[in-house]
C-alpha positions as CSV (number, residue, x, y, z in Angstrom):
1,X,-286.5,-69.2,-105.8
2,X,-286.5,-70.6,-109.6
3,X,-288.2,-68.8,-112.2
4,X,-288.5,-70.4,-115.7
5,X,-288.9,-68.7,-119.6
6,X,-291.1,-70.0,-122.0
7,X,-293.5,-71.6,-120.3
8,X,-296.4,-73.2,-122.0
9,X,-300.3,-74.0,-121.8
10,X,-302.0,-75.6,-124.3
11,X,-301.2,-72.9,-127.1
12,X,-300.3,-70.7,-124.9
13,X,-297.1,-69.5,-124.3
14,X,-295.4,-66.5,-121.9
15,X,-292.0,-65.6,-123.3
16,X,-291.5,-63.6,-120.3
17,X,-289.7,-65.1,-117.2
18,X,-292.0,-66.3,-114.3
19,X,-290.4,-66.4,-110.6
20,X,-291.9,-69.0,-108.5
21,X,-292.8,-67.4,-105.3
22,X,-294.8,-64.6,-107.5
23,X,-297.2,-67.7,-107.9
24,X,-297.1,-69.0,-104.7
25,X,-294.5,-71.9,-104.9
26,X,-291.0,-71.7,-103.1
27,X,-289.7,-74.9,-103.4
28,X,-290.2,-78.4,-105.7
29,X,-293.3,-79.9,-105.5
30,X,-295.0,-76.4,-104.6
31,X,-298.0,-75.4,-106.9
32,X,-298.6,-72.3,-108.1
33,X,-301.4,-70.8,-110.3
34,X,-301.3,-69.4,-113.7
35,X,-303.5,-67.5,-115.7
36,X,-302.5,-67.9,-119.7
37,X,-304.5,-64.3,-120.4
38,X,-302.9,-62.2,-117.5
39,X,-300.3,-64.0,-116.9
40,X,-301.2,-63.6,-113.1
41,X,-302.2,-66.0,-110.2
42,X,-305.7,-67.1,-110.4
43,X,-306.9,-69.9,-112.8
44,X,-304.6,-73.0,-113.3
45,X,-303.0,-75.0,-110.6
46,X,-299.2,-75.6,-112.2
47,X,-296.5,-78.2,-110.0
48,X,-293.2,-77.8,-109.9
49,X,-290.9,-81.2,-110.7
50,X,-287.4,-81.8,-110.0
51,X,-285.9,-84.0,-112.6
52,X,-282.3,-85.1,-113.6
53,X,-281.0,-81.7,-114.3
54,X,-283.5,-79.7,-114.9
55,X,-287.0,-78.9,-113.5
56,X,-290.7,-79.3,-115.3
57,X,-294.4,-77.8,-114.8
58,X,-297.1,-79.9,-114.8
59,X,-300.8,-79.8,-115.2
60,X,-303.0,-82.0,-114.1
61,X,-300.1,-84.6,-114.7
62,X,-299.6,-83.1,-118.2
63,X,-295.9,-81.4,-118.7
64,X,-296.9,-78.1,-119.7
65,X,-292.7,-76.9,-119.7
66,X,-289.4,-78.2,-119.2
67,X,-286.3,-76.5,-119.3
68,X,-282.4,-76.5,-117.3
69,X,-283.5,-73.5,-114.4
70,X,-281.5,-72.1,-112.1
71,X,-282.2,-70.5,-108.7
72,X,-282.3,-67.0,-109.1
């Protein structure tokens, strides 16, 4: 499981930590939904990427947050 703080949309941003599998995603290259009001599963299709040491979120190609994660 990885979760990741500080993720951002747009101008959106949620300080609080998100865990992947909350959102659907397990693994890299899952995808999992986020929703920048609620900050729940429903709106906007979000990939996981595996990079040199550390991990981004993409959407629609765009990298929406990168940051050094560790598995929780």
């Amino acid at each position: 499981m990885y979760c990741w703080e500080n993720i951002r949309r747009g101008a959106m941003e949620f300080t609080q930590v998100l865990c992947a599998p909350h959102f659907g995603a397990r693994d890299i290259g899952d995808s999992f939904i986020i929703d920048p009001v609620h900050r729940q599963a429903v709106t906007t299709t979000t990939t996981v990427h595996r990079h040199s040491g550390f991990l981004s979120l993409t959407d629609s190609g765009h990298i929406i947050s990168t940051g050094t994660i560790a598995p929780s």
